[in-house]
C-alpha positions in Angstrom: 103.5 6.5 50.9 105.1 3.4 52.3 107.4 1.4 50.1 105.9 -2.1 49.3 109.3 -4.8 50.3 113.0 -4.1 51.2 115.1 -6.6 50.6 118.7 -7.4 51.5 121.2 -10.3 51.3 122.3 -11.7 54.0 125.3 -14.4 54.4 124.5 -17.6 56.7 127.7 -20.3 57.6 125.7 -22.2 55.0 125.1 -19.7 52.0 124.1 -16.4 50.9 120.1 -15.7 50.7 118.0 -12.8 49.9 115.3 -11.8 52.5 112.4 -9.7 51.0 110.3 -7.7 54.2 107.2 -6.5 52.4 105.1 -3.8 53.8 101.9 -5.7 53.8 102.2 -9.3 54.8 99.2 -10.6 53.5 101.2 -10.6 50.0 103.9 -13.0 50.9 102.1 -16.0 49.7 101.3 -13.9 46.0 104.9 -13.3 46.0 106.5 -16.7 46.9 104.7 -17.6 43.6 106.0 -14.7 41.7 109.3 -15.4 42.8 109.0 -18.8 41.8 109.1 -18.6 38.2 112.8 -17.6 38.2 114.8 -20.7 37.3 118.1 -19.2 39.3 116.1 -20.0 42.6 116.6 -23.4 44.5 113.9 -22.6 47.1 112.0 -19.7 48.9 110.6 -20.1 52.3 108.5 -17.8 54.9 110.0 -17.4 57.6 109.3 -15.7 60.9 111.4 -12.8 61.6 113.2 -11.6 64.7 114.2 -8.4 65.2 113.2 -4.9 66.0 112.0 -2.5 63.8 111.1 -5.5 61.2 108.4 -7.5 59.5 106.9 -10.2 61.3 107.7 -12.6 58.6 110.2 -12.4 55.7 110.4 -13.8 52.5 113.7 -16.0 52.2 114.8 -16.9 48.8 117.8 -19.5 48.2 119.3 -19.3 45.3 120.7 -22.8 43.1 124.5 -22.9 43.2 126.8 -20.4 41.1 124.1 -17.7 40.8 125.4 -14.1 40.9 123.4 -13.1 44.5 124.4 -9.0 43.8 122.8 -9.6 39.9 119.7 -11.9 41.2 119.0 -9.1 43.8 118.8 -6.5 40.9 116.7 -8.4 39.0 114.1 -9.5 41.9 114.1 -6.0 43.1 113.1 -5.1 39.1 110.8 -7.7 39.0 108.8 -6.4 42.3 108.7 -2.6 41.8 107.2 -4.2 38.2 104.5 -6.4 40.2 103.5 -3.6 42.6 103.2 -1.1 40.0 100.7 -3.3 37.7 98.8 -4.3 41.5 98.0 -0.3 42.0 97.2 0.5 38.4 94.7 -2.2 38.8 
């Protein structure tokens, strides 16, 4: 079985975001407004991606100023295993 996202962070000149890849990119719009409850995010985008062996498009979540990115990570990767697990009991 595939998994359903990987993310990673990743540091820009400009600040450090999380990129989630999901395995089926018909979700990203479902999980933009998952994500978007959490009240430590400034912003999350869809963005294409460029690369090899990668998604076509990534989720890229920015995160409000002072926000622990290595603690936020933990607790969107939670979050997601959570939403996928309820989406394949259903």
């Amino acid at each position: 079985m595939n998994v359903p996202f990987r993310s990673e962070i990743r540091n820009s000149p400009n600040q450090q975001t999380i990129k989630i890849f999901l395995g089926e990119e018909s979700l990203d719009e479902k999980i933009k407004r998952h994500l978007a409850r959490f009240d430590e995010i400034d912003f999350i985008e869809i963005r294409e991606t460029v690369g090899q062996n990668r998604a076509n498009e990534n989720i890229t979540v920015f995160l409000k100023e002072g926000v622990d990115i290595i603690k936020m990570k933990s607790i969107i990767d939670s979050s997601l295993w959570w939403y996928f697990e309820e989406d394949m009991v259903e």
